[in-house]
ROMIDREN-141624 format. One record per residue (C-alpha): residue number from 1; residue in three letters; x, y, z. Coordinates in steps of 0.001 Angstrom, whole numbers. Example, Ala and Ser with C-alpha at 12.3 -4.5 7.8 and 13.67 -1.06 7.14 Angstrom:
2
NODE   k   r      xx      yy      zz
NODE   1 ALA   12300   -4500    7800
NODE   2 SER   13670   -1060    7140
end
This chain:
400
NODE   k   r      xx      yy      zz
NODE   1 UNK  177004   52056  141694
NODE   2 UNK  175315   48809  141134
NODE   3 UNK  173149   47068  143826
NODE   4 UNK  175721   44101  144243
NODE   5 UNK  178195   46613  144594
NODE   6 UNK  176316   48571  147317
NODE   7 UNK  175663   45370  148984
NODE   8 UNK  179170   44404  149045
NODE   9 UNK  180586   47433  150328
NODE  10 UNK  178066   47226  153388
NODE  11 UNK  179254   43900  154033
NODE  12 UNK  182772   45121  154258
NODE  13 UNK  181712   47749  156503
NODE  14 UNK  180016   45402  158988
NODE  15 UNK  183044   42940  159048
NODE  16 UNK  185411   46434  159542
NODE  17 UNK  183003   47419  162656
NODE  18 UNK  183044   43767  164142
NODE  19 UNK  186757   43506  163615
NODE  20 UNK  187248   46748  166171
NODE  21 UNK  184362   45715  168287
NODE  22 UNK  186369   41962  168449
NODE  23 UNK  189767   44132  168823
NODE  24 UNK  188135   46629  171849
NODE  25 UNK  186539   43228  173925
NODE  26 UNK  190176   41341  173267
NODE  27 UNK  192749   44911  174435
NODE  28 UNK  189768   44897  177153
NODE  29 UNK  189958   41613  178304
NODE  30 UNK  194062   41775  178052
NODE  31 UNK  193844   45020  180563
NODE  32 UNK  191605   43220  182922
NODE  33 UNK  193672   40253  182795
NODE  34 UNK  196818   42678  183270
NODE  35 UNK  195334   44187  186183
NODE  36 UNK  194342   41144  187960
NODE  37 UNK  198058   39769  187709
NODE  38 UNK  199444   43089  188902
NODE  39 UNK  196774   43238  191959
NODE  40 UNK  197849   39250  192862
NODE  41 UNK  201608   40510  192502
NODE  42 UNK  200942   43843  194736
NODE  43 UNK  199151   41095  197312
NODE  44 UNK  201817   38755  197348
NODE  45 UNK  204822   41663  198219
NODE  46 UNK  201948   43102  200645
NODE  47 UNK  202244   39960  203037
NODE  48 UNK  205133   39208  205478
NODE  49 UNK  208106   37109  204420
NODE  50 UNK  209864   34919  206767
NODE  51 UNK  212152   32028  205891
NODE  52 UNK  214189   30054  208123
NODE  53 UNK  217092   26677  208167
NODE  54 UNK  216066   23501  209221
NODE  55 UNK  214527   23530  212930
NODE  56 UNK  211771   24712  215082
NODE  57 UNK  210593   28402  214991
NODE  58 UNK  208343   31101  216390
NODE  59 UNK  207167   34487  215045
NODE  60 UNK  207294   36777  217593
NODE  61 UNK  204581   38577  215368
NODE  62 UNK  202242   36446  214821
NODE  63 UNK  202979   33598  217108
NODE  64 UNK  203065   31040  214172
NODE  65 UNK  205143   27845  214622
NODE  66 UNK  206891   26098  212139
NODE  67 UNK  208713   22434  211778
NODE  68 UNK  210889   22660  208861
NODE  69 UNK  213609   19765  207296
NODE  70 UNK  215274   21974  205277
NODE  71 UNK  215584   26108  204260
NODE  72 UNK  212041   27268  203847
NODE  73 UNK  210248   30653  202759
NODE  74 UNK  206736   31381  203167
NODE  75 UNK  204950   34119  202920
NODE  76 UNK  201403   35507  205097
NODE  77 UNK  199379   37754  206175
NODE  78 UNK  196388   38119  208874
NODE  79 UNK  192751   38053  206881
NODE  80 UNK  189410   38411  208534
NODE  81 UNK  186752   36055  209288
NODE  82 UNK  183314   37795  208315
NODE  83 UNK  183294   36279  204739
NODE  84 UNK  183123   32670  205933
NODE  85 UNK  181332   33208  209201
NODE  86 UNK  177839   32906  207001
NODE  87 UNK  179213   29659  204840
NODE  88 UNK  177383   26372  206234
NODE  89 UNK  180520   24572  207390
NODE  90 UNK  181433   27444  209963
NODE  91 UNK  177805   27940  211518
NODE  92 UNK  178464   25526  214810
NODE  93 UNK  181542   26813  214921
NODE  94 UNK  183171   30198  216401
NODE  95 UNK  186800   31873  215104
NODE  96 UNK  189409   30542  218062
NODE  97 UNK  192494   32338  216579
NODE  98 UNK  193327   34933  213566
NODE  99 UNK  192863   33525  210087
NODE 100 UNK  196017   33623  208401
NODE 101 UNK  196515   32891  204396
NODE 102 UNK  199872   31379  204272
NODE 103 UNK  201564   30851  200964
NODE 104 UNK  204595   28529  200770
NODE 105 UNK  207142   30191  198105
NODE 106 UNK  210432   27393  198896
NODE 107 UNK  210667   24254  201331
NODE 108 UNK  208685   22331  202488
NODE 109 UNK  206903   22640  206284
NODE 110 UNK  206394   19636  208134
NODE 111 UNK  204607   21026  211259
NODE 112 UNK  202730   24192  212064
NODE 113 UNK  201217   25365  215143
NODE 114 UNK  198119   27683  214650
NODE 115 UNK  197404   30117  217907
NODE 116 UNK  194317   30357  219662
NODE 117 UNK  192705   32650  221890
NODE 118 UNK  190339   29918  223872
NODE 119 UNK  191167   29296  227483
NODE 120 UNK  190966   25518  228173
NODE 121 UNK  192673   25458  231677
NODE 122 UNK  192137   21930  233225
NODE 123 UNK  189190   20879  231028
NODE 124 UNK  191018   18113  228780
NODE 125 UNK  187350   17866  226473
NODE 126 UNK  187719   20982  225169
NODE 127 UNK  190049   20100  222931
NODE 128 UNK  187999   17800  221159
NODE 129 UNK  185762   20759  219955
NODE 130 UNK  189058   22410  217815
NODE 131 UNK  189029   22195  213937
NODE 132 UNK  190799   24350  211473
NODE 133 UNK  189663   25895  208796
NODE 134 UNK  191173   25057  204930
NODE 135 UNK  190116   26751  201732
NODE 136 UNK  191015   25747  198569
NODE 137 UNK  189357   26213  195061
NODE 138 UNK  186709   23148  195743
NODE 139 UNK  185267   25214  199360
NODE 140 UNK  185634   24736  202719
NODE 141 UNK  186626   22243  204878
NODE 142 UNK  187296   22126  208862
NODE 143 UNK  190121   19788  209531
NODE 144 UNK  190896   17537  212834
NODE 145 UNK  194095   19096  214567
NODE 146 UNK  197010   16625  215247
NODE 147 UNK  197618   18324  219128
NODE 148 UNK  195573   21494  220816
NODE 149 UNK  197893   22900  223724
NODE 150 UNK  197218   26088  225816
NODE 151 UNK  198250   28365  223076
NODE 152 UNK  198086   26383  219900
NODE 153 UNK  196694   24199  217512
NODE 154 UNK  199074   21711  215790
NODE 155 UNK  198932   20251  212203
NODE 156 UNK  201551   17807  210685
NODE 157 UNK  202393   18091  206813
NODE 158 UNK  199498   21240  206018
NODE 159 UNK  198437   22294  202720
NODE 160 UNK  198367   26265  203000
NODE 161 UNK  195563   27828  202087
NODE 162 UNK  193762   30825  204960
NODE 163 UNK  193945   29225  208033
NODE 164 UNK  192737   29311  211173
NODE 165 UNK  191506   27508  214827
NODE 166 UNK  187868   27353  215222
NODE 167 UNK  185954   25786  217657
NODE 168 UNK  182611   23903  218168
NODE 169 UNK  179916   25867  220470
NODE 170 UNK  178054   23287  222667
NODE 171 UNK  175128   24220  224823
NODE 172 UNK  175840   24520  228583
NODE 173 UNK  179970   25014  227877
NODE 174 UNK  181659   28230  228719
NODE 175 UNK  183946   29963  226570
NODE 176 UNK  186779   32022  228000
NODE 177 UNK  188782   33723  226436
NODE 178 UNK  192207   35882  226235
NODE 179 UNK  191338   39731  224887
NODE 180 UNK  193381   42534  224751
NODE 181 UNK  192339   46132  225677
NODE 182 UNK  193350   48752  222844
NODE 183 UNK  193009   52551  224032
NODE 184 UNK  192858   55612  221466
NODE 185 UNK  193190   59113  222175
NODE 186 UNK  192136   62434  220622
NODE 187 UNK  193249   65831  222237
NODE 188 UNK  191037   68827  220990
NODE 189 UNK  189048   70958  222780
NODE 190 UNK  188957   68176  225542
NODE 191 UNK  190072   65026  226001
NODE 192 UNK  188449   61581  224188
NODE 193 UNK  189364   58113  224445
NODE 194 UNK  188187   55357  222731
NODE 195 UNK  188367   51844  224580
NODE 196 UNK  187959   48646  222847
NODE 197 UNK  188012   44747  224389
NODE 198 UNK  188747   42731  221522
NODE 199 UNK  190119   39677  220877
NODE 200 UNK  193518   38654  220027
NODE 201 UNK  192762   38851  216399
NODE 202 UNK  195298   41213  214385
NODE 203 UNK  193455   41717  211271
NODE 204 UNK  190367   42885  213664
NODE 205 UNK  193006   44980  215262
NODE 206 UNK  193953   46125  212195
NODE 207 UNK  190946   47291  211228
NODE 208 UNK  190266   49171  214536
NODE 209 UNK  193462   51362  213828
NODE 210 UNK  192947   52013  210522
NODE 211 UNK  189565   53603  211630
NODE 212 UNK  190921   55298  214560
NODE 213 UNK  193640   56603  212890
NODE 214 UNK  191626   57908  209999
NODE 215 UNK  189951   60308  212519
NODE 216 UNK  193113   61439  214306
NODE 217 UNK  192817   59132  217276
NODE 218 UNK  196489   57927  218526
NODE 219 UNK  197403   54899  220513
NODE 220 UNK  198114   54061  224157
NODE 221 UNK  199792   51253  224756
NODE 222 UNK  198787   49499  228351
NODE 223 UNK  199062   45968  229161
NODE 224 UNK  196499   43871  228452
NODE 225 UNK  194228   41521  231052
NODE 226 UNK  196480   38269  232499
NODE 227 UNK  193732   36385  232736
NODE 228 UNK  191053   35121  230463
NODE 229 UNK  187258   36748  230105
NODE 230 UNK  184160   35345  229700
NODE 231 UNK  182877   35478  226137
NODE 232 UNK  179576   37155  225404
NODE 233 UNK  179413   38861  229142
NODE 234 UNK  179050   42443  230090
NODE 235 UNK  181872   44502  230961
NODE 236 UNK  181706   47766  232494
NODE 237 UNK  184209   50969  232352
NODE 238 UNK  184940   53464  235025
NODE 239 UNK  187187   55988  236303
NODE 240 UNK  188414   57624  239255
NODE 241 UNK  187982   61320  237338
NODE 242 UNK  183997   62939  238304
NODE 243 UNK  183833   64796  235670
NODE 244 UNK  184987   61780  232954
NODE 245 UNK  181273   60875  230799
NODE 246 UNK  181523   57242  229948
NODE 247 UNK  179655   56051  226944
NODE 248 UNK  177776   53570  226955
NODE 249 UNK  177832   51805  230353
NODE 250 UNK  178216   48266  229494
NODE 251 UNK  179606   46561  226519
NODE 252 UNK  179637   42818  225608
NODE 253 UNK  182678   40875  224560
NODE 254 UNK  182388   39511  221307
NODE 255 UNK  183999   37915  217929
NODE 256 UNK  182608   40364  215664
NODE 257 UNK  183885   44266  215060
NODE 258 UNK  181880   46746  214410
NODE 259 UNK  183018   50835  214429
NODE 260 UNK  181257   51377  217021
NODE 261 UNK  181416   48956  219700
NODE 262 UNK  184097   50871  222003
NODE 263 UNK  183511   53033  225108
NODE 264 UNK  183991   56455  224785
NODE 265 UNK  185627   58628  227849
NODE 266 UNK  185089   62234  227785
NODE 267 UNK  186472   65015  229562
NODE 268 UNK  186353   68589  228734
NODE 269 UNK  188098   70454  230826
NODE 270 UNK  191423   68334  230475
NODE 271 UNK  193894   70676  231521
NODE 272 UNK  192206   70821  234940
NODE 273 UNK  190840   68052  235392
NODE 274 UNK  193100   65184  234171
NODE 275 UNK  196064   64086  235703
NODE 276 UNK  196636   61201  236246
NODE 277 UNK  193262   58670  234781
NODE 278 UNK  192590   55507  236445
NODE 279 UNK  190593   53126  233974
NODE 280 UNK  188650   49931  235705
NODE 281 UNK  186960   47427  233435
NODE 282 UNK  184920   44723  235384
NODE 283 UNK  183044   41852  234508
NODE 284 UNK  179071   41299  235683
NODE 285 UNK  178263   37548  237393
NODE 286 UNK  175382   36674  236168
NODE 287 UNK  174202   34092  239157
NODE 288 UNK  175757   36496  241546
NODE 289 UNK  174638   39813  240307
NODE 290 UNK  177730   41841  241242
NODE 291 UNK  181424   42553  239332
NODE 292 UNK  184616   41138  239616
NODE 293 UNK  187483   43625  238140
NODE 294 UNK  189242   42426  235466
NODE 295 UNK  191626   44889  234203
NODE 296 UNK  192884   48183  235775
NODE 297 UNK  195603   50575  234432
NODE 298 UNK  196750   54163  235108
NODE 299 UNK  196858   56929  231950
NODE 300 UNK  199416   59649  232846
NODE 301 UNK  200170   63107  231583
NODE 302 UNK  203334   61630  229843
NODE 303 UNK  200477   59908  227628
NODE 304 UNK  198559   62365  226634
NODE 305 UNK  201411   65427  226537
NODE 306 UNK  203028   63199  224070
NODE 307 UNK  202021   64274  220754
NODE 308 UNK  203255   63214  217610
NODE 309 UNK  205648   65433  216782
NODE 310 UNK  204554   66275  212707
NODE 311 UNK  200955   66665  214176
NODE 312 UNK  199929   70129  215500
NODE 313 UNK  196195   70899  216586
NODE 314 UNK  194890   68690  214167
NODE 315 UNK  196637   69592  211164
NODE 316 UNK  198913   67518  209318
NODE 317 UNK  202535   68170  208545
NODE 318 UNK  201919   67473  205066
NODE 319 UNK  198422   69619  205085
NODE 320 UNK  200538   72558  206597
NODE 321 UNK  203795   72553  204130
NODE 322 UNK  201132   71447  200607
NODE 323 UNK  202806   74060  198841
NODE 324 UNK  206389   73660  199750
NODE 325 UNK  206164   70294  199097
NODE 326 UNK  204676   70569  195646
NODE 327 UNK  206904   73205  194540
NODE 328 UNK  209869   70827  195940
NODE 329 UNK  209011   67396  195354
NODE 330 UNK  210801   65950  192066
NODE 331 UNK  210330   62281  192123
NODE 332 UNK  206415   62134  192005
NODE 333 UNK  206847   58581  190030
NODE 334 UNK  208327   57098  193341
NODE 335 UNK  205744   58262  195544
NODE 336 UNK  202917   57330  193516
NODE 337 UNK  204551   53339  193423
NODE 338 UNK  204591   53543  197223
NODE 339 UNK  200715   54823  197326
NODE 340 UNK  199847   52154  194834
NODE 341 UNK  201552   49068  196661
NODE 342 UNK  200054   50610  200018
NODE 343 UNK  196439   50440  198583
NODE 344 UNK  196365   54083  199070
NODE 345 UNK  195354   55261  195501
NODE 346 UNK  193805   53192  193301
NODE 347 UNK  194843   52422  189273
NODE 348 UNK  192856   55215  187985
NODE 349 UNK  194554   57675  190296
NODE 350 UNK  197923   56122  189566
NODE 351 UNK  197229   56311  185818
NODE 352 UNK  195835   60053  186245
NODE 353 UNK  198239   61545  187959
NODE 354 UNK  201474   60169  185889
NODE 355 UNK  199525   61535  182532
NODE 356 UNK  199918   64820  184139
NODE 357 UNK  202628   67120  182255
NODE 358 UNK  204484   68816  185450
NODE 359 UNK  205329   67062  188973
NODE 360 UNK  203819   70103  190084
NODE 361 UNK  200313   69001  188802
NODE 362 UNK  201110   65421  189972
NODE 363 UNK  201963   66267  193730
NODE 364 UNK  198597   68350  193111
NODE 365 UNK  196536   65063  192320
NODE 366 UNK  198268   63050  194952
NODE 367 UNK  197003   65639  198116
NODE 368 UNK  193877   65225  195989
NODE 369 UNK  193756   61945  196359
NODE 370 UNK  194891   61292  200021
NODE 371 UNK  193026   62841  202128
NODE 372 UNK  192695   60015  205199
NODE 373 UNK  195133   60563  207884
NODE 374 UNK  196406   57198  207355
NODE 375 UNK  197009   58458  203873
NODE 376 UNK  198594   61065  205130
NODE 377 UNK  200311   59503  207627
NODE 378 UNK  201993   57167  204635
NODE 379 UNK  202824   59867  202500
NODE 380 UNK  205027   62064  205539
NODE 381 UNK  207019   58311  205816
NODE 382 UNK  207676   58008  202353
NODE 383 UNK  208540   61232  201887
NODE 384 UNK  210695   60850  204806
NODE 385 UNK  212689   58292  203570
NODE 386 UNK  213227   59806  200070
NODE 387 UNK  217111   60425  200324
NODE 388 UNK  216510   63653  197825
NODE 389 UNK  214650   65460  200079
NODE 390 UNK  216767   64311  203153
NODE 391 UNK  217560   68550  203793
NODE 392 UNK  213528   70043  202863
NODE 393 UNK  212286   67729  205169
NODE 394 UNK  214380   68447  207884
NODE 395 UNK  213964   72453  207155
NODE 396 UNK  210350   72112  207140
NODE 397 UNK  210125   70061  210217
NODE 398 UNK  212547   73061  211837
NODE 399 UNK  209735   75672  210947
NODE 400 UNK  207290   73908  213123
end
């Protein structure tokens, strides 16, 4: 073979290898593309839809107003605040209601009330310190609000974007505000409760049961304090049990959420010792040096005897029938959507376990893969509303 021949043929071979290498960065870059579109898509079906006629509405979940002209659909969903906390726009400012992205699908909205957690009471200057927040592919921008009442801030013809009430800190002003109490309990050996004073923010909340409920903490539901709290104060916990440990002593209400900033109540000997538990949070006076009680409420046996009726000492109903259920379970496809929209599993799981040959092998990878007791948690729904295995479920929840 002559030289130019040689020479040629390596040519050829380069242009061959480059071809793939373009082909593998374009099938690549397709994928990625793929898999952003399907992860917007999943978002978008993730948030809540509400649409309404012409008028003046309220959701009862998420206190949002709305003016409308005509039939209008919008979608949203709570997001949280620590990514723009740090941008330079937001540093006078602190979150005064839950950031909401809001995404208009049909209609048009003419009005929308934003709520707020700030107590203004008589003081008619403090709503001069209220902007909202708007994002939008050039940044962010804090907006002047068209009306501030006791609840709300109001905006006439908004572009939708996240959302939310902030307002302006000024030294020597006060901030009160309205917080909710959220108490979690754990029965094992003894009895645990984890008490958090938060503000009315539901994608902090959110994130607080998520983490709760990944460590097989429950709720109790108790009212809430009436009446606002002073922002950045100590609060202390007590109860009327003697043999309840409280940890730590004081905690200060704040914006922020971290996992541990909750009091922890402790007692060992429950079956004993616990009746009925009084809780007291009060509030230290600075100037005065003593406490003022701000919230009270009364845990009884009915709260903690209730347990959740697929959960036995710490096992899971799905942990306990894993072999039934993969022997059983026919319509792994379904289940694995349902993970997959739920942000349960991630693409790789999704992918791995449908490449598998048997559904036995696929319900195998699924327990392998969900392993949180929210995980869990989702799973025993979905399987619980799976028509097919209406009668298994119901025969393994009579073996209990």
């Amino acid at each position: 073979m002559s030289t130019e021949e040689t020479a040629s043929g390596n040519q050829a071979m380069c242009s061959f290898i480059l071809d793939l290498q373009l082909v593998v960065l374009l099938l690549t870059a397709f994928t990625e593309e793929l898999r952003g579109r399907l992860r917007n898509i999943l978002k978008l079906l993730a948030m809540k839809c509400l649409q309404s006629e012409s008028g003046k509405y309220e959701c009862s979940e998420s206190a949002l107003r709305w003016v409308c002209k005509e039939r209008v659909c919008f979608r949203f969903q709570f997001s949280s605040w620590e990514r723009f906390m740090k941008k330079l726009v937001c540093m006078e400012y602190i979150p005064a209601g839950p950031l909401m992205d809001i995404k208009v699908t049909d209609g048009n909205i003419e009005e929308v009330s934003l709520p707020h957690w700030i107590y203004i009471g008589k003081n008619a200057a403090l709503s001069d310190l209220f902007r909202v927040l708007h994002v939008d592919s050039c940044g962010e921008f804090l907006e002047q609000v068209s009306e501030v009442t006791s609840s709300h801030v109001k905006l006439k013809n908004p572009n939708f974007s996240p959302r939310g009430a902030m307002f302006l800190k000024k030294l020597g002003i006060s901030v009160k505000i309205f917080a909710d109490v959220l108490i979690y309990m754990r029965v094992r050996t003894g009895l645990t409760l984890h008490v958090y004073l938060v503000p009315c923010d539901p994608s902090l909340q959110q994130g607080v049961e998520k983490e709760e409920k990944s460590d097989g903490f429950r709720k109790i539901r108790k009212p809430s304090p009436t009446k606002p709290l002073q922002l950045d104060s100590n609060f202390y916990l007590s109860t009327d049990s003697d043999t309840a440990e409280i940890c730590p002593d004081k905690r200060q209400l704040t914006l922020e959420w971290s996992n541990n900033n909750f009091f922890e109540v402790v007692i060992r000997n429950y079956t004993s010792d616990f009746r009925n538990l009084t809780l007291k949070l009060e509030c230290e006076k600075k100037k005065r040096k003593e406490k003022a009680t701000s919230w009270t409420c009364t845990i009884g046996t009915d709260d903690y005897q209730n347990q959740s009726s697929h959960q036995e000492e710490g096992k899971h109903f799905v942990d306990r029938h894993r072999t039934a259920l993969i022997n059983n379970v026919s319509e792994t496809k379904a289940i694995l959507d349902n993970l997959l929209q739920k942000d349960l599993i991630s693409y790789e799981c999704y992918n791995a376990a449908s490449g598998l040959n048997t559904t036995q092998d696929q319900m195998r990878k699924i327990f392998q893969s969900v392993t949180t007791n929210v995980g869990k948690e989702a799973l025993y729904k979905i399987l619980k509303e799976m028509k097919s295995l209406k009668h298994l479920m119901s025969e393994l929840e009579g073996s209990q």
